[in-house]
C-alpha positions in Angstrom: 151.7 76.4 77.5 150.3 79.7 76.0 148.4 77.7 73.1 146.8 74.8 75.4 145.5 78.3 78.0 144.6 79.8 74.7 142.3 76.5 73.9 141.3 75.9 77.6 139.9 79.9 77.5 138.0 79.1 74.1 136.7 75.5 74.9 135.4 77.7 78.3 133.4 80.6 76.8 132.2 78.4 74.0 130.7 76.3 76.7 129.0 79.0 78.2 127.7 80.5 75.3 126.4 77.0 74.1 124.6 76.8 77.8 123.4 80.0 78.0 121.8 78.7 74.2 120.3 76.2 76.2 118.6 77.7 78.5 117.6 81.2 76.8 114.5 80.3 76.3 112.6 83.5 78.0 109.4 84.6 75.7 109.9 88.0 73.6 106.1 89.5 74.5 104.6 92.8 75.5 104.1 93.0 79.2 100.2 93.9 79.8 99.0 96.4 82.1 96.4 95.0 84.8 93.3 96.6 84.5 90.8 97.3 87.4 88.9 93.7 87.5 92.5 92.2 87.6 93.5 94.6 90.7 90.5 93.6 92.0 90.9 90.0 91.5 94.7 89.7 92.9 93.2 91.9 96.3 90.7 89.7 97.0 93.2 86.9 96.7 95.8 88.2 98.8 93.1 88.3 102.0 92.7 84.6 100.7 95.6 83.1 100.6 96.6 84.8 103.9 93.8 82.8 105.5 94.7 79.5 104.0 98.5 79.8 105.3 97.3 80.9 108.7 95.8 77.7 108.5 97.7 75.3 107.6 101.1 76.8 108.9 99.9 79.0 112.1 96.9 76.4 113.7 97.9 72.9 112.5 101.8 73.7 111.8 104.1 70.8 111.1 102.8 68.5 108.7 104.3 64.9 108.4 103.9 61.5 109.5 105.4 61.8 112.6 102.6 63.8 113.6 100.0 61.9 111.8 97.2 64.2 113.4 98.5 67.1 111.6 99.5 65.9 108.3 95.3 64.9 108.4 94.4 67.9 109.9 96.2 69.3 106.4 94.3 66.3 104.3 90.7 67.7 106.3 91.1 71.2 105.5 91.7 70.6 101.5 89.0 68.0 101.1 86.4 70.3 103.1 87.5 73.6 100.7 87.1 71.3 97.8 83.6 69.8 98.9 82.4 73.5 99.6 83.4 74.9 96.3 81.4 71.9 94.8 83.9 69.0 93.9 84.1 65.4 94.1 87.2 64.4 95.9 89.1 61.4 95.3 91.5 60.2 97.6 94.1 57.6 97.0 95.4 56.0 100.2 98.6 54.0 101.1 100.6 53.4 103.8 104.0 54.6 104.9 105.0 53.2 108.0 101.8 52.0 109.4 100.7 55.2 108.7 97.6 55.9 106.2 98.4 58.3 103.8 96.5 60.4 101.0 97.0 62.2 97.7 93.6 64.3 97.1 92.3 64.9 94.1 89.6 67.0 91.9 88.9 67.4 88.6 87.2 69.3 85.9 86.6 67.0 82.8 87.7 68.8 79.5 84.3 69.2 76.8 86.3 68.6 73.8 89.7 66.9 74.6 88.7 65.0 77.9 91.5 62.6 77.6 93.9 65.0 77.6 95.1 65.9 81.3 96.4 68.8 82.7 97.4 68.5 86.5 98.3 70.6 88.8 99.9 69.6 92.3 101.4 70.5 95.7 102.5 68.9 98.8 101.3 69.7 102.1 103.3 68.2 103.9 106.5 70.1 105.8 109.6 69.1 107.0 109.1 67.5 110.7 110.6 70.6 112.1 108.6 73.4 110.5 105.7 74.8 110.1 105.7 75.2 106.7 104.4 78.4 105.4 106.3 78.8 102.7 107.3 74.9 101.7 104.7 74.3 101.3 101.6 76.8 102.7 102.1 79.0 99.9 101.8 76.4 97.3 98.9 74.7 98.8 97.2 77.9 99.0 97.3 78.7 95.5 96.1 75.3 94.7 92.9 75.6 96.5 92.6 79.3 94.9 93.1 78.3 91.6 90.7 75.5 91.8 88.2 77.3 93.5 88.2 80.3 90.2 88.1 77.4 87.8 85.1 75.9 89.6 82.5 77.7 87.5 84.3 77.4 84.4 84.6 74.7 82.0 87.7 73.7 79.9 88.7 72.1 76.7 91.3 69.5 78.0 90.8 67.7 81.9 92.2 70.3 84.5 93.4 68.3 87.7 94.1 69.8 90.6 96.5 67.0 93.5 97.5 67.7 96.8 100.6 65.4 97.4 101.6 63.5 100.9 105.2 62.6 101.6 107.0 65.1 99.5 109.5 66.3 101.9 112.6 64.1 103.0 113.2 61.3 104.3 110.5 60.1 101.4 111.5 62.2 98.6 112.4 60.0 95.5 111.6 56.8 97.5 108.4 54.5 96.9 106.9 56.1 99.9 106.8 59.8 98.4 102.9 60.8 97.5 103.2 61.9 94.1 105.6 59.1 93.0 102.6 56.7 94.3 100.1 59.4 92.5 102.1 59.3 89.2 102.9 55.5 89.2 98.3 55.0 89.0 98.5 57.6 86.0 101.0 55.5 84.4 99.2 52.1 85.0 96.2 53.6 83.7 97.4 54.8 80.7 96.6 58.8 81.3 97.4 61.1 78.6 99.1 63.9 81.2 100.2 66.9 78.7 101.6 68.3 81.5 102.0 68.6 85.6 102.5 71.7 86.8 104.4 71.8 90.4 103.5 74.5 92.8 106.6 74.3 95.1 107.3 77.2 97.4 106.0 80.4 95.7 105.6 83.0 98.9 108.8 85.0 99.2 109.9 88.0 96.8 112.3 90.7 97.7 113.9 93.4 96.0 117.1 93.9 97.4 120.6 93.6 95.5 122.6 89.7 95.9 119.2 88.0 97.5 119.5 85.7 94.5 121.9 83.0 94.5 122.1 80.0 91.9 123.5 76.7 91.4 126.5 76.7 88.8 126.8 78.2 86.7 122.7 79.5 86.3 124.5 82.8 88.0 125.8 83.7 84.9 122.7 84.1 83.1 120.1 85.4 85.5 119.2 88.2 87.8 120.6 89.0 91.6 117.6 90.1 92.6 115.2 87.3 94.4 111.5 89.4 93.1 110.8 86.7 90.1 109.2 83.4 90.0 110.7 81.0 88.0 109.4 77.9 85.3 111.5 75.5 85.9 111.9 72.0 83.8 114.5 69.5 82.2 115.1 69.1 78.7 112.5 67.2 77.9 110.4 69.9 79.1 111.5 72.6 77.2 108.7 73.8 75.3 106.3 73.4 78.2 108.3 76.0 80.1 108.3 77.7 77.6 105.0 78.0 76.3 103.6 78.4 80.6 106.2 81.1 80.8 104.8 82.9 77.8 101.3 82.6 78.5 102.3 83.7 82.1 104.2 87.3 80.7 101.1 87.9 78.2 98.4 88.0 80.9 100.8 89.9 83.9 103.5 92.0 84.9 105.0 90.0 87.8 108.6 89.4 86.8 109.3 85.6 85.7 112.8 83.9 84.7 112.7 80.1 83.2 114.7 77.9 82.4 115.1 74.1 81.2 118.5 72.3 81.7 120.0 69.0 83.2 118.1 67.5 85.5 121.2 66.8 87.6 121.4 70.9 88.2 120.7 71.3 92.1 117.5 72.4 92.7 116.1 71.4 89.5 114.1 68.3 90.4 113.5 69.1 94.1 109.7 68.5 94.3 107.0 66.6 92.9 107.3 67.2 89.3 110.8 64.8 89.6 107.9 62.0 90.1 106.1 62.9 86.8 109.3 62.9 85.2 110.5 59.5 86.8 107.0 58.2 85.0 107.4 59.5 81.4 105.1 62.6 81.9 106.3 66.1 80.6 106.6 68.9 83.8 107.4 71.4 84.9 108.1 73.3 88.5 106.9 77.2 89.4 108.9 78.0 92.5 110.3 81.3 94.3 113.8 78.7 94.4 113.4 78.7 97.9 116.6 77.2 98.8 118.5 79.9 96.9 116.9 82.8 98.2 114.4 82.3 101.3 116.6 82.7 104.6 114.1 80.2 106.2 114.5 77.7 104.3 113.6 74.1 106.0 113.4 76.0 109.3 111.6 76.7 112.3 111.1 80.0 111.3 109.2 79.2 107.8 106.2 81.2 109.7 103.1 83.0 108.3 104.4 86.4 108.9 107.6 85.8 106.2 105.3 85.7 103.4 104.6 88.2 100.7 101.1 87.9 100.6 100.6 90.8 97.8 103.4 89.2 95.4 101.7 85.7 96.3 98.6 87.3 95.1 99.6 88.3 91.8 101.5 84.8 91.3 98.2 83.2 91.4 96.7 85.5 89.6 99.2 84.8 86.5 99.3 80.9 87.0 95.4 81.1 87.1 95.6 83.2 83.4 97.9 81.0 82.1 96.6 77.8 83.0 93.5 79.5 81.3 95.2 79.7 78.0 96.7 76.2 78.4 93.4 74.3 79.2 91.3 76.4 76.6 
């Protein structure tokens, strides 16, 4: 009895050491200090962003196809930002119960490697019951920021920016679900995605001891505190988190945990990068794991005023330097 509890104690920390392998895969870098035009940069973003979730989750509020004038309302208010900072949108309809629905889309074509894609994406919709300021305001608010400060620039590979329909249940991994639909036409026609980056409920941030919680056994390895953002991926997606996750800690201070595991981890594949995946393409999720820290999760109460604009701000502001790095 003594030898077999012996083993069983072995066989168990070897396993956690051998995860914990697995998934330390955290960058070794030198945290920069921001200088003044990066201050600058994350407090004019912060009044930004603010605006954009007063939007979408304060004056339309629910977005979904059982309110059909909302969720185009939402569709409107992305393909007008885009038109005024200059882009062509593209718009790929289809229809989920007699409903029309769209995935938006804009581009930047890359000078030297325009074959090479790198897309990033967000639902607007929300859960029927919500407003949605966190899932999925906060995401969709960095995606129109991030395209708007790369709209003057020009970039080595493609740089695709996707607002999804049809993410949140009862679509999610169905046929009917917006970027499945989106990722499915990339497929068919052969695109050369390097990688999709998922913007999926980045807006709330708190210090405070035990806000953290994880699916096991991720609480082993990782901090109690909810203040981070994390890069999240599957194994196949490894050195993508990795590399976004480095790029991310050279260019800010904001605090960032990653990790790539199992797909079948809860959590792991809850958004639109699970479509990407589903179609062959590498990709990975930046999230503030919403369900394992935000108290308002899928709620009623998923309101403007439960955001952290600031740490929102300076979110953005490392996503936009490291998407930077990754696009040339």
């Amino acid at each position: 009895m003594f030898t077999c509890a012996y083993i069983l104690v072995l066989l168990t920390a070897f396993s956690i050491w051998a995860y914990k392998s697995m998934i330390d895969i955290r960058p070794k870098v030198t945290r920069p200090k921001l200088d003044e035009n990066a201050r600058q940069s994350i407090d004019n973003l912060e009044g930004r962003l603010r605006a954009h979730i007063g939007v979408l989750a304060g004056e339309i509020g629910r977005r979904d196809i059982f309110v059909p004038d909302n969720l185009n309302a939402a569709a409107v208010y992305i393909r007008r930002f885009w038109e005024k900072a200059g882009y062509e949108v593209s718009d790929q309809t289809f229809r989920v119960r007699n409903i029309t629905c769209s995935n938006l889309a804009v581009e930047i074509p890359g000078k030297s490697n325009p074959d090479e894609i790198l897309l990033v994406g967000a639902h607007y919709d929300t859960i029927s019951w919500s407003p949605g300021a966190n899932d999925n305001g906060s995401a969709v608010a960095v995606l129109l920021e991030l395209s708007r400060l790369f709209s003057a620039e020009s970039t080595e590979r493609t740089l695709r920016f996707v607002a999804f329909a049809n993410e949140e249940p009862p679509f999610f991994k169905t046929g009917a679900m917006g970027s499945l639909v989106y990722a499915k036409a990339c497929r068919n026609r052969k695109e050369d995605i390097v990688a999709m980056v998922c913007l999926e409920t980045i807006g709330y941030y708190t210090d405070e001891n035990k806000t953290q919680k994880y699916p096991f056994p991720l609480g082993f390895f990782y901090p109690d505190k909810g203040n981070f953002v994390a890069a999240v991926g599957n194994l196949r997606s490894k050195g993508l988190v990795r590399s976004f996750a480095r790029f991310f800690m050279e260019e800010t201070d904001f605090p960032v945990e990653c990790a790539a595991t199992f797909g079948f981890i809860t959590g792991i594949d809850w958004s639109d990068h699970w479509s990407f995946w589903h179609c062959g393409y590498p990709a990975i999720m930046i999230t503030d794991t919403a369900l394992f820290r935000y108290p308002y999760y899928h709620s009623s109460e998923d309101t403007p005023d439960k955001i952290d604009y600031h740490s929102l701000a300076r979110v953005a502001h490392g996503i936009y330097m490291a998407l930077a790095r990754m696009v040339g």
